[in-house]
C-alpha positions in Angstrom: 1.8 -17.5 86.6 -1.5 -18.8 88.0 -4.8 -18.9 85.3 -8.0 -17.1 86.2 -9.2 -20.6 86.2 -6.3 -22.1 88.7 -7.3 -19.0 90.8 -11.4 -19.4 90.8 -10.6 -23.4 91.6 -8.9 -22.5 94.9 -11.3 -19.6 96.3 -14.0 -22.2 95.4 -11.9 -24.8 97.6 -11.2 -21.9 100.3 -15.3 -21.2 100.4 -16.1 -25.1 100.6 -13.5 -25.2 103.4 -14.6 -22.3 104.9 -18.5 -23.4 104.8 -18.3 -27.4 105.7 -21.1 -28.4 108.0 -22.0 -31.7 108.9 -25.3 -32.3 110.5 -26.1 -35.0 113.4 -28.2 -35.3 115.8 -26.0 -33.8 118.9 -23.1 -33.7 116.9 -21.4 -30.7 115.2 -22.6 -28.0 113.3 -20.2 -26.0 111.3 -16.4 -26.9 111.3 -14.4 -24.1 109.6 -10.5 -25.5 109.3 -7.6 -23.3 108.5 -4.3 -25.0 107.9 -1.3 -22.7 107.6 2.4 -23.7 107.2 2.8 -23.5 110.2 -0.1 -24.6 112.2 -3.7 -26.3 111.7 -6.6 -24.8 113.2 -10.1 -26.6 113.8 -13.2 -24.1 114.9 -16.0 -26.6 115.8 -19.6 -26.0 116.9 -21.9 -28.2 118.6 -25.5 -27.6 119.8 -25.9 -28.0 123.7 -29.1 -27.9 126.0 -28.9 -24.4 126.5 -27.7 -23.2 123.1 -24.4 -23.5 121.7 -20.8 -24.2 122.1 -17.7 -23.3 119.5 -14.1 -25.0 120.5 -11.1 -23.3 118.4 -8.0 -25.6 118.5 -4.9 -25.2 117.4 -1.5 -27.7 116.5 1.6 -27.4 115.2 2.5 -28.3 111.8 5.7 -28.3 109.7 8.1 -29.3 113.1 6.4 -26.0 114.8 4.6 -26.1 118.1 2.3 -24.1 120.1 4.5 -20.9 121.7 2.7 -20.8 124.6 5.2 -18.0 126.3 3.2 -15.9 123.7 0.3 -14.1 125.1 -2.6 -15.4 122.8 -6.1 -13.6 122.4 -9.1 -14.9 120.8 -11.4 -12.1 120.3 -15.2 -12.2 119.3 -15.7 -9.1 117.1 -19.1 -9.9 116.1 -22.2 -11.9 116.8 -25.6 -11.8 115.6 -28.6 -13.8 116.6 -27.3 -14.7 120.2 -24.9 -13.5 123.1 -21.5 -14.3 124.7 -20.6 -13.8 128.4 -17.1 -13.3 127.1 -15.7 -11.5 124.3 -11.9 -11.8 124.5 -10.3 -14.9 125.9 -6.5 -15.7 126.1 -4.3 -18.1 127.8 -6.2 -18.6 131.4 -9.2 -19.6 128.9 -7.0 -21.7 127.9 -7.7 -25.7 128.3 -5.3 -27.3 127.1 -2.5 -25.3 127.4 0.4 -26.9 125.6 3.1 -27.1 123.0 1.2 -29.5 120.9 -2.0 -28.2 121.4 -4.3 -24.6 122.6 -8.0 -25.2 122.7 -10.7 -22.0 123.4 -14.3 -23.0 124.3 -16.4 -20.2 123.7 -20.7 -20.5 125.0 -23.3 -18.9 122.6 -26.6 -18.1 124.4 -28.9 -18.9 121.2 -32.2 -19.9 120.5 -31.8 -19.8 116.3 -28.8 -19.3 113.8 -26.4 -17.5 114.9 -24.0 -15.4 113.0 -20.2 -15.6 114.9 -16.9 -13.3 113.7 -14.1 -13.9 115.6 -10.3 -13.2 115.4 -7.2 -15.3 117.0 -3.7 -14.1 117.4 -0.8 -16.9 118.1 2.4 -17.4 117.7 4.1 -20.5 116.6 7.4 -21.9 116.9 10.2 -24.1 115.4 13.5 -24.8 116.9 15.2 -21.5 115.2 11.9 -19.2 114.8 9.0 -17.9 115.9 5.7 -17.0 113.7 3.3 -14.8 114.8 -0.3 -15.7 113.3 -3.7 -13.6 113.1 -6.6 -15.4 111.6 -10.3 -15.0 111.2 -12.9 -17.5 111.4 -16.3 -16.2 110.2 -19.1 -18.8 111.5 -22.4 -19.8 111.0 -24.2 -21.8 114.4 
């Protein structure tokens, strides 16, 4: 059985993962990482000339791969300080499109911060199973 403390020390290491940014000039803004048992997945933002740019990518991890027969959706469920021309993207959006990887690029029309909720659902596979996978990723631009 897991202490209060044991608990506190890994929602304190979820929130640190969950809030990483690394400033540079050009480079990216906040990087949110979920890694599952089954897959690792990167949500990137970078600053561009006409206001920002979030890349979701997902691998395989644990001998699973991307089950691109699946029909994934990455859905924006809420934004605040800035607009999207798209709020639900799925395989056509798509680029790459493989077993080892799945990468979304998602533009944010945005002069200041911007507040971004979105929710992916994938499916991964091993050689006997399939997982199907719905995460959030809460970010700030």
């Amino acid at each position: 059985m897991k202490s209060v403390r044991q608990y506190a020390t890994l929602w304190l290491l979820i929130g640190m993962l969950a809030g990483h940014t690394a400033h540079t000039a050009g480079g990216p803004v906040p990087t949110v990482v979920h890694d599952g048992d089954v897959f690792s997945l990167r949500a990137e933002g970078r600053r561009t000339a006409g206001g920002k740019r979030v890349a979701v990518t997902v691998v395989g991890a644990g001998g699973c791969h991307c089950n691109t027969d699946y029909p994934w959706k990455l859905k924006v469920l809420s934004i605040d300080g800035g607009t999207v021309g798209k709020t639900v993207f799925g395989p056509d959006d798509a680029e790459p499109w493989t077993f080892e990887k799945v990468r979304f690029a998602i533009s944010v029309q945005a002069e200041g911060e911007v507040r971004l909720s979105f929710e992916l659902r994938f499916s991964m596979c091993n050689d006997t199973q399939c997982f199907m996978k719905t995460v959030p990723i809460n970010m700030v631009l």
